[in-house]
CHARMM internal coordinates of N, CA and C (Angstrom, degrees):
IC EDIT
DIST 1 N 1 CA 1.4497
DIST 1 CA 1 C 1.5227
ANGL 1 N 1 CA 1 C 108.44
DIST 1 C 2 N 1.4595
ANGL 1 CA 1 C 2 N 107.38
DIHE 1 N 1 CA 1 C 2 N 129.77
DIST 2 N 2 CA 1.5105
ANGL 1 C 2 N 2 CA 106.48
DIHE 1 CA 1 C 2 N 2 CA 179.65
DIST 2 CA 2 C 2.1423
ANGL 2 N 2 CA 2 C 113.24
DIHE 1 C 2 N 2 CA 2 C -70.80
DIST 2 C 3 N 1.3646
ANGL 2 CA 2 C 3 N 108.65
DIHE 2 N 2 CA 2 C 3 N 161.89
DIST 3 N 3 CA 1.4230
ANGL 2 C 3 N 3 CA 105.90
DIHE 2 CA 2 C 3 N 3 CA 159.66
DIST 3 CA 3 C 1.2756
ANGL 3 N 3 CA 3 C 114.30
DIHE 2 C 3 N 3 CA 3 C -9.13
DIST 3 C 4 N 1.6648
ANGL 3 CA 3 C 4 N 76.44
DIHE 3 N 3 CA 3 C 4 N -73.91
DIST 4 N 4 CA 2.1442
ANGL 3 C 4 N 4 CA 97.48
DIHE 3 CA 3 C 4 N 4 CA -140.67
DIST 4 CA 4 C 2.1931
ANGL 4 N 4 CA 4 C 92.21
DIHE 3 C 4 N 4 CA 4 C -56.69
DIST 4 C 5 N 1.1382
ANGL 4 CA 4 C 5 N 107.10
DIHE 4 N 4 CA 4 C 5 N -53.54
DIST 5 N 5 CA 1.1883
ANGL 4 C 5 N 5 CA 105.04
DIHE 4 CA 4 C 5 N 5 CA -170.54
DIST 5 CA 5 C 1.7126
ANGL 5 N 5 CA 5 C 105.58
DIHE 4 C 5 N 5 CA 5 C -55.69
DIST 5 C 6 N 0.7961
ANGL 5 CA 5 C 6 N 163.15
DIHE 5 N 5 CA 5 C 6 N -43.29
DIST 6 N 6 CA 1.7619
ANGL 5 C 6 N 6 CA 160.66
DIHE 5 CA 5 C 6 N 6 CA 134.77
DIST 6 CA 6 C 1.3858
ANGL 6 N 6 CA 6 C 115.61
DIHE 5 C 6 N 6 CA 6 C -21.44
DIST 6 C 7 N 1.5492
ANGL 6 CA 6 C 7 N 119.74
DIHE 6 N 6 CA 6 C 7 N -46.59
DIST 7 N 7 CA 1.4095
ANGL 6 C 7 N 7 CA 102.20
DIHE 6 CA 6 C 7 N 7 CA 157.24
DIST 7 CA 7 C 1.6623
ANGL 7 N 7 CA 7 C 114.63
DIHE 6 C 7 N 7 CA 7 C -77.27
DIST 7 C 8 N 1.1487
ANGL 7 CA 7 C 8 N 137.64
DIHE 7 N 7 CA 7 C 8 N -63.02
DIST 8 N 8 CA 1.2546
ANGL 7 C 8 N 8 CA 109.64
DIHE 7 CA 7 C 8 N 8 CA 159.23
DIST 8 CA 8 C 1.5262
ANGL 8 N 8 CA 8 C 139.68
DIHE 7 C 8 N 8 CA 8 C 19.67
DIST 8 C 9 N 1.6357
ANGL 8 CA 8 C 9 N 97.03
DIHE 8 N 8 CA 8 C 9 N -95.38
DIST 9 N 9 CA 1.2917
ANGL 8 C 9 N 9 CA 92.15
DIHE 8 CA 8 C 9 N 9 CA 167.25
DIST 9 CA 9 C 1.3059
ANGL 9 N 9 CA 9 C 133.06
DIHE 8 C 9 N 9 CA 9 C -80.98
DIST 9 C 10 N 1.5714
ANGL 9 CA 9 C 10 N 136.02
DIHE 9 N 9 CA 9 C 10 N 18.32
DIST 10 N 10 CA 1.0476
ANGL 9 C 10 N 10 CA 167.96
DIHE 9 CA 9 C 10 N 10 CA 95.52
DIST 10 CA 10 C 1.3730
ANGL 10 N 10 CA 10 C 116.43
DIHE 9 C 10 N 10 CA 10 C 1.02
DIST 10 C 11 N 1.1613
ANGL 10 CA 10 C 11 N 117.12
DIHE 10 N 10 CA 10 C 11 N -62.39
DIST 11 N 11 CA 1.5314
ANGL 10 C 11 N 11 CA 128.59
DIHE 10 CA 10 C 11 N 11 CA 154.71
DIST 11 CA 11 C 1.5285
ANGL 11 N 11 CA 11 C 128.38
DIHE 10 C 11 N 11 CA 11 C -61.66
DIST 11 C 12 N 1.2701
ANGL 11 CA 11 C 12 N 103.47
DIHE 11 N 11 CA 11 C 12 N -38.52
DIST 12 N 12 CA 1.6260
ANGL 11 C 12 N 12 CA 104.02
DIHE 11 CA 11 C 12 N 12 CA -174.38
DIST 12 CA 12 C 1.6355
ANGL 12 N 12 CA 12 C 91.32
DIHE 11 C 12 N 12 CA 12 C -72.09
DIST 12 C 13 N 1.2360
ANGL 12 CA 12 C 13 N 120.17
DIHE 12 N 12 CA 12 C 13 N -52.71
DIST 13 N 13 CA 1.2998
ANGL 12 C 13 N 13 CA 118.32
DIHE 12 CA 12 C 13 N 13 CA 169.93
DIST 13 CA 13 C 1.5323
ANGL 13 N 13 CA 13 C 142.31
DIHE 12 C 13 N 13 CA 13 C -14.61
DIST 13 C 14 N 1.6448
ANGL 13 CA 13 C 14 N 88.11
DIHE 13 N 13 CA 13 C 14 N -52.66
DIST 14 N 14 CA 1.5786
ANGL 13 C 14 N 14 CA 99.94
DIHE 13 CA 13 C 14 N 14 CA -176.93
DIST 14 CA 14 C 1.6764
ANGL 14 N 14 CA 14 C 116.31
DIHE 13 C 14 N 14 CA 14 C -97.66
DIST 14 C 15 N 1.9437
ANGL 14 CA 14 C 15 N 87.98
DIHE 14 N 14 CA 14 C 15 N -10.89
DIST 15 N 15 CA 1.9988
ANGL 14 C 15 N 15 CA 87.07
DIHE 14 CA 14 C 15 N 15 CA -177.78
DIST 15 CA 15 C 1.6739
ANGL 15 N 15 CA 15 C 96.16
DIHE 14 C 15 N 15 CA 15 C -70.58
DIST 15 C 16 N 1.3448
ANGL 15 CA 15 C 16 N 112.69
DIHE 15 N 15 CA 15 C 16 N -17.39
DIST 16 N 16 CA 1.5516
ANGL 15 C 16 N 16 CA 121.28
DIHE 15 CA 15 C 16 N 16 CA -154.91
DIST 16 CA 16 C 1.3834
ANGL 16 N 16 CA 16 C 97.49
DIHE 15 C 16 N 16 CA 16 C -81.38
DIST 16 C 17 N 1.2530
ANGL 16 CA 16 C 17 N 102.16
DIHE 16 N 16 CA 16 C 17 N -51.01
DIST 17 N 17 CA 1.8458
ANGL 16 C 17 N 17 CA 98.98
DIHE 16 CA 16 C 17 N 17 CA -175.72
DIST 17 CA 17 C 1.9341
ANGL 17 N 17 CA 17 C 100.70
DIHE 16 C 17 N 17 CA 17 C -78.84
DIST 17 C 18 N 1.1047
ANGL 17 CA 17 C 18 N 125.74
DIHE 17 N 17 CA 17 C 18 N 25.32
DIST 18 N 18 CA 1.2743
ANGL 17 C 18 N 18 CA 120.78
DIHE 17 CA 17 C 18 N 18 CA 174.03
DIST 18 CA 18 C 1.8789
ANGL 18 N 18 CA 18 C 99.71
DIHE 17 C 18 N 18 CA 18 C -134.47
DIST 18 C 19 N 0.8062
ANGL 18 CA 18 C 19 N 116.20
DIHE 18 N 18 CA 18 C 19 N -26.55
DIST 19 N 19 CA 1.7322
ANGL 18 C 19 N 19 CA 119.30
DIHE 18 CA 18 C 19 N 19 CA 168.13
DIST 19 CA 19 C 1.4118
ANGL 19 N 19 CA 19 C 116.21
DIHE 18 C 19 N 19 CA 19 C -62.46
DIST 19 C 20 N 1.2899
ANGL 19 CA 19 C 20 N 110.78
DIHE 19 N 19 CA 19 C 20 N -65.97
DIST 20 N 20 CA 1.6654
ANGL 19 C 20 N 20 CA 128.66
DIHE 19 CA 19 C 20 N 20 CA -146.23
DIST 20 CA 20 C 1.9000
ANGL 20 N 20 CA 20 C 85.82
DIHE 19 C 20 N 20 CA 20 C -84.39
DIST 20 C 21 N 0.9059
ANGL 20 CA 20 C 21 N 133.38
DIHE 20 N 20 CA 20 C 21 N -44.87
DIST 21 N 21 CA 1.6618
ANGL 20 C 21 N 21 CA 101.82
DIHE 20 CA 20 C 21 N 21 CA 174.39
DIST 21 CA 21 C 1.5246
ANGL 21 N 21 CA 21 C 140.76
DIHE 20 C 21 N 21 CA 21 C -68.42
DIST 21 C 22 N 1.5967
ANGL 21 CA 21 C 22 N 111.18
DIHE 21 N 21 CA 21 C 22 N -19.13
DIST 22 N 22 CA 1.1682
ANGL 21 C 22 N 22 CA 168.37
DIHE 21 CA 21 C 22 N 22 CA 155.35
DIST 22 CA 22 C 1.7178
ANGL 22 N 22 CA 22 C 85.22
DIHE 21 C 22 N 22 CA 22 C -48.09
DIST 22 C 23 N 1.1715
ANGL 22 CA 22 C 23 N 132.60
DIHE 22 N 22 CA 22 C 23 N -87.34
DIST 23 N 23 CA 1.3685
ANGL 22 C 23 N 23 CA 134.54
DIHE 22 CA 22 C 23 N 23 CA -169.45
DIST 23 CA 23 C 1.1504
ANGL 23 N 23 CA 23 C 106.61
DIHE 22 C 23 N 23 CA 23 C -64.51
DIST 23 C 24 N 1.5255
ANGL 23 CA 23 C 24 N 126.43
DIHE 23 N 23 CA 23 C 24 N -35.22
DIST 24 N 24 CA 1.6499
ANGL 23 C 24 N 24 CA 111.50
DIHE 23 CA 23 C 24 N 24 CA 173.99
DIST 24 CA 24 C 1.3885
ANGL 24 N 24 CA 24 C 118.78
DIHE 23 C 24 N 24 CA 24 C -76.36
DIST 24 C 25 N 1.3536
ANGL 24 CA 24 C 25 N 116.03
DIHE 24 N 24 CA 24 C 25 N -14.07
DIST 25 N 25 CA 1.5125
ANGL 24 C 25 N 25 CA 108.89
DIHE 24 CA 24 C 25 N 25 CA -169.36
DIST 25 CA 25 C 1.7598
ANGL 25 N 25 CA 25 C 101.50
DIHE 24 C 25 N 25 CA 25 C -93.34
DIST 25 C 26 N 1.6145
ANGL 25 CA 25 C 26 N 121.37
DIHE 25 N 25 CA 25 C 26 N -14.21
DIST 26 N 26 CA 1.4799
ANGL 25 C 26 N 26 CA 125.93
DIHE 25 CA 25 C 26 N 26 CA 155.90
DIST 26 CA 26 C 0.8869
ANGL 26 N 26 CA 26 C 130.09
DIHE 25 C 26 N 26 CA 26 C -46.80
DIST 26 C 27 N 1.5372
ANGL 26 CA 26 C 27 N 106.81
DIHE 26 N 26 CA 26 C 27 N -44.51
DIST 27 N 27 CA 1.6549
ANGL 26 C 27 N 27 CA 119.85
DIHE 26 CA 26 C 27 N 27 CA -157.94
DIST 27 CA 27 C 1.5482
ANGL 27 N 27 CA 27 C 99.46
DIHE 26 C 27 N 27 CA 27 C -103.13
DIST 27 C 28 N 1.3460
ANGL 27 CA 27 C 28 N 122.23
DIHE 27 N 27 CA 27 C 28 N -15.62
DIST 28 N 28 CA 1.4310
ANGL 27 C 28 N 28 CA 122.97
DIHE 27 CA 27 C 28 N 28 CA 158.68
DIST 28 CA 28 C 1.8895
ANGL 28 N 28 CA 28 C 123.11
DIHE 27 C 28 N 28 CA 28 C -77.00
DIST 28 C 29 N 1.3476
ANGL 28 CA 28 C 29 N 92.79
DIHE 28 N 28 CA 28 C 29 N -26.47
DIST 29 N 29 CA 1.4250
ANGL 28 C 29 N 29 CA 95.24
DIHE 28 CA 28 C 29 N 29 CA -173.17
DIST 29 CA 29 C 1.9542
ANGL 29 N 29 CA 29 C 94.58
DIHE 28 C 29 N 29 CA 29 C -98.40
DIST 29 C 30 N 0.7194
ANGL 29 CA 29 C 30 N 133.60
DIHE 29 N 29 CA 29 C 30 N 7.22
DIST 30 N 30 CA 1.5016
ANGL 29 C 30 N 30 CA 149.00
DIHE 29 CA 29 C 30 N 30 CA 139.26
DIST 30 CA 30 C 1.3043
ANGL 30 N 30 CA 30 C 125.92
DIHE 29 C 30 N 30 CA 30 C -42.83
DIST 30 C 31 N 1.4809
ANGL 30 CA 30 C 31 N 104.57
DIHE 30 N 30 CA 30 C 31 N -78.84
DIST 31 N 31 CA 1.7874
ANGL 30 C 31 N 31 CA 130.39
DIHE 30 CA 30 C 31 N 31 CA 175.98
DIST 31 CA 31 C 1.8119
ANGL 31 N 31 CA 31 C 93.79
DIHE 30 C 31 N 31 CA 31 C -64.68
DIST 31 C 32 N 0.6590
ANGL 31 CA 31 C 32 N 118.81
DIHE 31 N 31 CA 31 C 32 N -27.92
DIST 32 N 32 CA 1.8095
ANGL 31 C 32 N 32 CA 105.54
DIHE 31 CA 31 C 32 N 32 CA 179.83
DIST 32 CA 32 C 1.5901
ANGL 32 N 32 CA 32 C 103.47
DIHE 31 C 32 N 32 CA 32 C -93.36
DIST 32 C 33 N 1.2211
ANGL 32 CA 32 C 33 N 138.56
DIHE 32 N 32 CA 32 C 33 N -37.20
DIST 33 N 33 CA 1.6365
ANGL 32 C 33 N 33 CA 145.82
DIHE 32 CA 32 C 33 N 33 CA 129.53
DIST 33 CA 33 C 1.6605
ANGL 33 N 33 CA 33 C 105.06
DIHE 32 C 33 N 33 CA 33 C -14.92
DIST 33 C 34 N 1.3937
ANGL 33 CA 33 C 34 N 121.77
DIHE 33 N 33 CA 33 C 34 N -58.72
DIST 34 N 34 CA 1.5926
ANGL 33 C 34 N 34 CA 125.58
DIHE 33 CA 33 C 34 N 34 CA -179.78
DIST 34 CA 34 C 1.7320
ANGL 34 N 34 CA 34 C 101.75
DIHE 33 C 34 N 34 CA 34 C -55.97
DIST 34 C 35 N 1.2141
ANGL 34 CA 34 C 35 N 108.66
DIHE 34 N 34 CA 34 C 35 N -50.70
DIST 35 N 35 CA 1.0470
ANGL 34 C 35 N 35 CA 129.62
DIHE 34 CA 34 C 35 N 35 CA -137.59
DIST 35 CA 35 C 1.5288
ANGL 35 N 35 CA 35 C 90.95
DIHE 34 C 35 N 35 CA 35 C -69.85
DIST 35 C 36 N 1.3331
ANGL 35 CA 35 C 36 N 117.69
DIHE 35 N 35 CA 35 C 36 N -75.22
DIST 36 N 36 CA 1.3884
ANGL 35 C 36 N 36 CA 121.53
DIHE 35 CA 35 C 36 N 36 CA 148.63
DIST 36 CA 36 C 1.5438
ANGL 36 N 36 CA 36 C 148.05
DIHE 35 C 36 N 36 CA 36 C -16.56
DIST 36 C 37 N 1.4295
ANGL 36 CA 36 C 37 N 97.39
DIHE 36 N 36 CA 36 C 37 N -25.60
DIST 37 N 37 CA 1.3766
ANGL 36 C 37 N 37 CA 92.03
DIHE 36 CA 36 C 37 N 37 CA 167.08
DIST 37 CA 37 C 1.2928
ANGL 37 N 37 CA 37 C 112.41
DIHE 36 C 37 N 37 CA 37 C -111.67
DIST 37 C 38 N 1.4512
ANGL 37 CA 37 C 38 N 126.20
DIHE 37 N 37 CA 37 C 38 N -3.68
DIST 38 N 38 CA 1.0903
ANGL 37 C 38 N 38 CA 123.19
DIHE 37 CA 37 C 38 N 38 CA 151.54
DIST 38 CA 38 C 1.3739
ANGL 38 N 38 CA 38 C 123.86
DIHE 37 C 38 N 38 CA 38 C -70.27
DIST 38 C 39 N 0.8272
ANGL 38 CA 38 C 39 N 134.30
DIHE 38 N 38 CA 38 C 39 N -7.03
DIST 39 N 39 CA 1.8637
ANGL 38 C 39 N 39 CA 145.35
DIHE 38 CA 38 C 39 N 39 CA 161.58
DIST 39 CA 39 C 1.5540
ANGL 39 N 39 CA 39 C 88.02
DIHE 38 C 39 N 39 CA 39 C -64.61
DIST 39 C 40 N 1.5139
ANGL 39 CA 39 C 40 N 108.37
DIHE 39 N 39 CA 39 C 40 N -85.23
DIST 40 N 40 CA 1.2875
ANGL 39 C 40 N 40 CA 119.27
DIHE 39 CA 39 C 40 N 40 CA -151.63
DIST 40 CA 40 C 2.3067
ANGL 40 N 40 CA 40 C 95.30
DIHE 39 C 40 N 40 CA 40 C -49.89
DIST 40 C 41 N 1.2407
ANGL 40 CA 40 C 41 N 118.34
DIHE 40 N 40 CA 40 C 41 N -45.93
DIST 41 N 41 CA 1.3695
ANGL 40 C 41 N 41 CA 101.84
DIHE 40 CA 40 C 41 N 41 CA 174.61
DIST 41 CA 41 C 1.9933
ANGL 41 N 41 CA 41 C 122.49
DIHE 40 C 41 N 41 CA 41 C -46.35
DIST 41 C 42 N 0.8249
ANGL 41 CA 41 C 42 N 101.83
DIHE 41 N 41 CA 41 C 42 N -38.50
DIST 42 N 42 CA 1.6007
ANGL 41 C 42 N 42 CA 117.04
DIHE 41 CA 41 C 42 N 42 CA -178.76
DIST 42 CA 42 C 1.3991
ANGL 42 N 42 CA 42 C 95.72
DIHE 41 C 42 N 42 CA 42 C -75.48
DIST 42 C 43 N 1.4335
ANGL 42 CA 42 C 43 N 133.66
DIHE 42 N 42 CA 42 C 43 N -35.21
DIST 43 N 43 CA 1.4519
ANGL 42 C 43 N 43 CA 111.95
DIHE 42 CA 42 C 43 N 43 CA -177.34
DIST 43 CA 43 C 1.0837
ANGL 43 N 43 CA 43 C 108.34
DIHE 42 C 43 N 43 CA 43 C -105.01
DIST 43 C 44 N 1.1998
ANGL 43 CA 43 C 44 N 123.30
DIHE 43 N 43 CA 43 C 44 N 28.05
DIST 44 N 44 CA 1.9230
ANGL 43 C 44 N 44 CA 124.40
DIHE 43 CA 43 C 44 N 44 CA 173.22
DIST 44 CA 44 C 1.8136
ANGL 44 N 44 CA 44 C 86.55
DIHE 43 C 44 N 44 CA 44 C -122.16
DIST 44 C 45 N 1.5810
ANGL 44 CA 44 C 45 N 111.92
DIHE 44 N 44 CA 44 C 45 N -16.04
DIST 45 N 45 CA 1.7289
ANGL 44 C 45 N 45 CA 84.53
DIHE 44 CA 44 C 45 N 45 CA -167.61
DIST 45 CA 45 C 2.0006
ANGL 45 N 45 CA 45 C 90.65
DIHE 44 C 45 N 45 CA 45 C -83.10
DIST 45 C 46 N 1.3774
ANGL 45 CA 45 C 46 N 117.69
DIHE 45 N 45 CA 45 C 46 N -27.89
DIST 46 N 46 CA 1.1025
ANGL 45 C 46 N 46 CA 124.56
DIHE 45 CA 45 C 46 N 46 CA -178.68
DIST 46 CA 46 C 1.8678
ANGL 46 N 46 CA 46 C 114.06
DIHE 45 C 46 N 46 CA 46 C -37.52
DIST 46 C 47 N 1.4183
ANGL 46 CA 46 C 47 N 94.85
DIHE 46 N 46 CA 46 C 47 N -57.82
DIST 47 N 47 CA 1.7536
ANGL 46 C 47 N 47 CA 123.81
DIHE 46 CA 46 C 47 N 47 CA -168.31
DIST 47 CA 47 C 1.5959
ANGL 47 N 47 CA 47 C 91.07
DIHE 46 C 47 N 47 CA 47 C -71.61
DIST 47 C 48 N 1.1708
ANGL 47 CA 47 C 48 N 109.39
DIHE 47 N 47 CA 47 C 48 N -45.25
DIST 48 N 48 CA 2.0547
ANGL 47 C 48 N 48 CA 100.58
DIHE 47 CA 47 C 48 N 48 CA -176.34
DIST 48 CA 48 C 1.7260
ANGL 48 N 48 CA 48 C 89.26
DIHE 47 C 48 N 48 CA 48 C -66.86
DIST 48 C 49 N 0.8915
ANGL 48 CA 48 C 49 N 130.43
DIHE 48 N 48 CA 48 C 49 N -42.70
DIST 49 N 49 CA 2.0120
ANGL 48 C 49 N 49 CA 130.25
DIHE 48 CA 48 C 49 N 49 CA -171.42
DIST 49 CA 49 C 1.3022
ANGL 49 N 49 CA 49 C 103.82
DIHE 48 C 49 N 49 CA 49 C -54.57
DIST 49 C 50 N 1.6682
ANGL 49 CA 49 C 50 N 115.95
DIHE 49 N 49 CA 49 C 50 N -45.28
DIST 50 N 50 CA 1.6847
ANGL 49 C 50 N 50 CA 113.22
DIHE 49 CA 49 C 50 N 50 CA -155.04
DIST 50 CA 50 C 1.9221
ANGL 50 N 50 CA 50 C 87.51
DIHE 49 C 50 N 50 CA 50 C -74.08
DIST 50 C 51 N 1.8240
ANGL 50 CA 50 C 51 N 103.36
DIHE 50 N 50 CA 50 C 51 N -53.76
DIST 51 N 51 CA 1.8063
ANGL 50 C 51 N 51 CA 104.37
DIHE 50 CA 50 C 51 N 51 CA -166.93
DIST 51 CA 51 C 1.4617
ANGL 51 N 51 CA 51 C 114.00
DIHE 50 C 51 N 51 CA 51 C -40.34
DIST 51 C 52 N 1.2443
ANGL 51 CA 51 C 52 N 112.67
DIHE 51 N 51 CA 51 C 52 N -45.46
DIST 52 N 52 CA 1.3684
ANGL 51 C 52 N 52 CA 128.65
DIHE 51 CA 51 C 52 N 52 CA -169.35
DIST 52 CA 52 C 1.7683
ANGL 52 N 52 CA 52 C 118.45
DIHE 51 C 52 N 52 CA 52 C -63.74
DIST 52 C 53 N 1.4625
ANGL 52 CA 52 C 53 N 100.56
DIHE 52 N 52 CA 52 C 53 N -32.40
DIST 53 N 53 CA 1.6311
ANGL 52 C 53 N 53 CA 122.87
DIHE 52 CA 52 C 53 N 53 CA 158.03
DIST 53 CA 53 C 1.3174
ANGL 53 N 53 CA 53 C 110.57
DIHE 52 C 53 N 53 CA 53 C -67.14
DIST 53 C 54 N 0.9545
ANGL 53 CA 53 C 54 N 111.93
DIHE 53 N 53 CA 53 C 54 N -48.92
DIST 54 N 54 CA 1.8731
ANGL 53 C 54 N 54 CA 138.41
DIHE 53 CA 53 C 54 N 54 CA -155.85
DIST 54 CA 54 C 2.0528
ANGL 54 N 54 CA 54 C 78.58
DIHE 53 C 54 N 54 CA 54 C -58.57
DIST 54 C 55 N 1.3348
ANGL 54 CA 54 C 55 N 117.74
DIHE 54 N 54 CA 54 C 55 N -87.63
DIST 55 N 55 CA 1.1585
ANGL 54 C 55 N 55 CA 146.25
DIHE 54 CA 54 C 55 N 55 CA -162.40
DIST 55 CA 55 C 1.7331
ANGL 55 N 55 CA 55 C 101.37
DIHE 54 C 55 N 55 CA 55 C -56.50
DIST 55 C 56 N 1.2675
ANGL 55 CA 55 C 56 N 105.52
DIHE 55 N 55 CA 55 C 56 N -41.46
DIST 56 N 56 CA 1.4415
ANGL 55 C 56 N 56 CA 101.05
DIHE 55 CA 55 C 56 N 56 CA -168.41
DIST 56 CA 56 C 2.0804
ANGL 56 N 56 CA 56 C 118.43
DIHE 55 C 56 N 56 CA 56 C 71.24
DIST 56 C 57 N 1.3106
ANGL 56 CA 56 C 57 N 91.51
DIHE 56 N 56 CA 56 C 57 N 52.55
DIST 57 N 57 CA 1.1518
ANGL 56 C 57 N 57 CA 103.00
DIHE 56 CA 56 C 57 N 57 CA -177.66
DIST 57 CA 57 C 1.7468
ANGL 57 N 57 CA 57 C 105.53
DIHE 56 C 57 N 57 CA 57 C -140.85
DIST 57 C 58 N 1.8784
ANGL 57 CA 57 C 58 N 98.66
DIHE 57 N 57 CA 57 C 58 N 140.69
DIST 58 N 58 CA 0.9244
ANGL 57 C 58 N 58 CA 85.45
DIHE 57 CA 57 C 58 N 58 CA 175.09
DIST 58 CA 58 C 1.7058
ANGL 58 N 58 CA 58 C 141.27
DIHE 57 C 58 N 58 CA 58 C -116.65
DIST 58 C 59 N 0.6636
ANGL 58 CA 58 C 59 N 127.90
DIHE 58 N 58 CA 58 C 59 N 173.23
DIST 59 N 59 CA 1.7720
ANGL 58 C 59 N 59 CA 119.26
DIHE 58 CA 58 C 59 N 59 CA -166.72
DIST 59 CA 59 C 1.4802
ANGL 59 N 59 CA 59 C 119.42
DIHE 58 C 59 N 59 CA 59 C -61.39
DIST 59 C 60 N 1.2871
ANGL 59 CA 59 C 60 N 138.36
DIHE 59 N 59 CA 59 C 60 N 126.37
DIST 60 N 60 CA 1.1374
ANGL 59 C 60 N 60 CA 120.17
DIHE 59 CA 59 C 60 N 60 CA -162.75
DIST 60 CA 60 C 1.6153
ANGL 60 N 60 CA 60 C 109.84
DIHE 59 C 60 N 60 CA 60 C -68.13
DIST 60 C 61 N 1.4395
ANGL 60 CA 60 C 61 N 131.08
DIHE 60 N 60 CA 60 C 61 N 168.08
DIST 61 N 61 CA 1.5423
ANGL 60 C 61 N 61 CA 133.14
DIHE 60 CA 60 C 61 N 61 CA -177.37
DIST 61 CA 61 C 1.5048
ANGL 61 N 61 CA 61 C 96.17
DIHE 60 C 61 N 61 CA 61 C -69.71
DIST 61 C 62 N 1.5672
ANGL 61 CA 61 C 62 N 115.50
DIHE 61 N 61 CA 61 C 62 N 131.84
DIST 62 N 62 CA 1.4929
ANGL 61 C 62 N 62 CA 109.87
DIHE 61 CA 61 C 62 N 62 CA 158.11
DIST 62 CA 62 C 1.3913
ANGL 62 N 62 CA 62 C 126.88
DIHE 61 C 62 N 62 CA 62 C -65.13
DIST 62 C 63 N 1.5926
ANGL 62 CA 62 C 63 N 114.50
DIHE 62 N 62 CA 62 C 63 N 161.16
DIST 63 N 63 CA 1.7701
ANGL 62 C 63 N 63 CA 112.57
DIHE 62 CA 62 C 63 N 63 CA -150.91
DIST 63 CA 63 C 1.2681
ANGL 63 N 63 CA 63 C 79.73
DIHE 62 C 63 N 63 CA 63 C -111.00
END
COOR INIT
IC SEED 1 N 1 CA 1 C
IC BUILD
């Protein structure tokens, strides 16, 4: 095997061990991002439930 080909993959090597944790800690800090706004949906559908009591009005029929 020449040089150049050993550094080469030498390189792909190290972009790899500098990429791929980098991409897992995205795609984890993502799913907890999901995770979160599904809370926050359930506690805005809660607060639209109490106003709608609150007011005594009711929701129009969905189309």
């Amino acid at each position: 095997m020449s040089p150049e080909l050993i550094a080469i993959i030498g390189a792909a090597i190290a972009l790899a061990a500098v990429i791929l944790p980098g991409q897992y800690a995205t795609r984890r800090d993502i799913a907890g991002l999901h995770r979160d706004i599904g809370d926050l949906r359930e506690r805005m559908a809660r607060l639209e439930g109490l106003f709608e009591g609150f007011t005594r009005r009711e929701s129009p029929p969905p189309t």
